[in-house]
Structure formats: structure tokens, C-alpha cells
C-alpha angles and dihedrals in degrees: 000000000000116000121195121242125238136247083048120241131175117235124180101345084314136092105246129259142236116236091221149012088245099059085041083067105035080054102043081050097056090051088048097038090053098043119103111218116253089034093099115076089199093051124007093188094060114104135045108297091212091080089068090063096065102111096044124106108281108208114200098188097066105013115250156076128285120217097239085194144068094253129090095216124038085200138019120270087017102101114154103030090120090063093050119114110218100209110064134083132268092259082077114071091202106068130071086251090073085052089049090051094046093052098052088044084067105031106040107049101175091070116077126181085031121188137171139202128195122184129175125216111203102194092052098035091227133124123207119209121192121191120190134181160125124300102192103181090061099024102235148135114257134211146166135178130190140159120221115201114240110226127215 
């Protein structure tokens, strides 16, 4: 089966391909990993909604964002982002790995058994996120690993 590569070119009157069905996916998770919510027309719930949280307070002591407004909810049906702790694993439903997990669980169907893990490392800002799965169609063991900046 031929999956196409992202970012999309166009190579000898085709759009490229990816070599295999592992780097599809690693590539189809680093478009949905680095787009904000509400930044895709066709489907505004598309992305990590995490990336719309950037400019919000990061506090390193307890792990987790302040609301640097006077809303409860930065988008609707969002509530509780604010409480969620962002290291943790998506076993947790309280931590922005389960809304990772839950986003790729929709978006990328040719994972199954999907989990994720997020940890942040103080001392480097930066926080590592592993997903790990299922890909049926070749039988095999999946995982991706990744790093997001934090920002000040």
C-alpha cells in the first residue's frame, strides 16, 4: 500500500511517497502534534490542543498551565485544561497525554492500542512525548518519539 509523504512534493508528475507505513505515521504525527486547534478550516478540531496554550503561564512547580484570563475554558468543550498536568501518561485522564491519545485515536487509524507518555524535564524545558501502538496491516510494534519546546 503506497502512503503519501508529508509535507506533500511533487516528484516526477506525483506527489511523493512515503518508504514505509512507519515513517507515514511518524510523519502524519508530527503535522497533528504541531497543529493548534482551531487552525484547520475543514476541521477545527484537528491538531494538539495543547499548541493553543503557548502563550499561557507555565508553571514548573506543579506542572501546569495557568488561565491567564478571566475564562474557564479557552475553548468550548474544553473545560478543565487548565487542571491538566502535562507530565503523566494516557492512562491518566487527567493529563494532556490522554488528549493526545484521544486525538490520535481519531485522527491516525491505522494505530490501534494507542498510549501515550509526556514527561517534562525541568532543567532542559523541554517536554518528551512517546507514543506507542499497534500497526495491524503489517503486524508490527509502533513507536514515536518526539520533544516540544516549553516555552517562558
Amino acid at each position: 500500500m503506497d502512503h503519501i509523504a508529508i509535507p506533500l512534493q511533487l516528484t516526477k508528475h506525483r506527489l511523493a511517497r512515503a518508504t514505509t507505513v512507519k515513517k507515514a505515521i511518524d510523519q502524519w504525527l508530527a503535522v497533528l502534534l504541531g497543529t493548534p486547534c482551531f487552525s484547520c478550516a475543514a476541521d477545527p478540531q484537528f491538531g494538539f490542543v495543547f499548541n493553543n496554550m503557548r502563550f499561557e503561564i507555565f508553571n514548573e512547580g506543579e506542572g501546569v498551565i495557568y488561565n491567564s484570563s478571566d475564562s474557564t475554558s479557552i475553548f468550548e468543550g474544553q473545560e478543565g485544561l487548565y487542571n491538566k498536568k502535562i507530565t503523566g501518561s494516557s492512562k491518566n485522564l487527567n493529563t494532556f497525554a490522554a488528549e493526545l491519545k484521544s486525538t490520535i485515536s481519531k485522527y491516525e487509524k491505522r494505530l490501534i492500542d494507542v498510549s501515550v507518555s509526556m514527561t517534562y524535564i525541568r532543567e532542559e524545558r523541554r517536554i518528551y512525548i512517546t507514543v506507542k501502538g499497534f500497526i495491524p496491516t503489517i503486524e508490527s510494534d509502533y513507536q514515536y518519539a518526539t520533544t516540544i519546546n516549553v516555552w517562558k
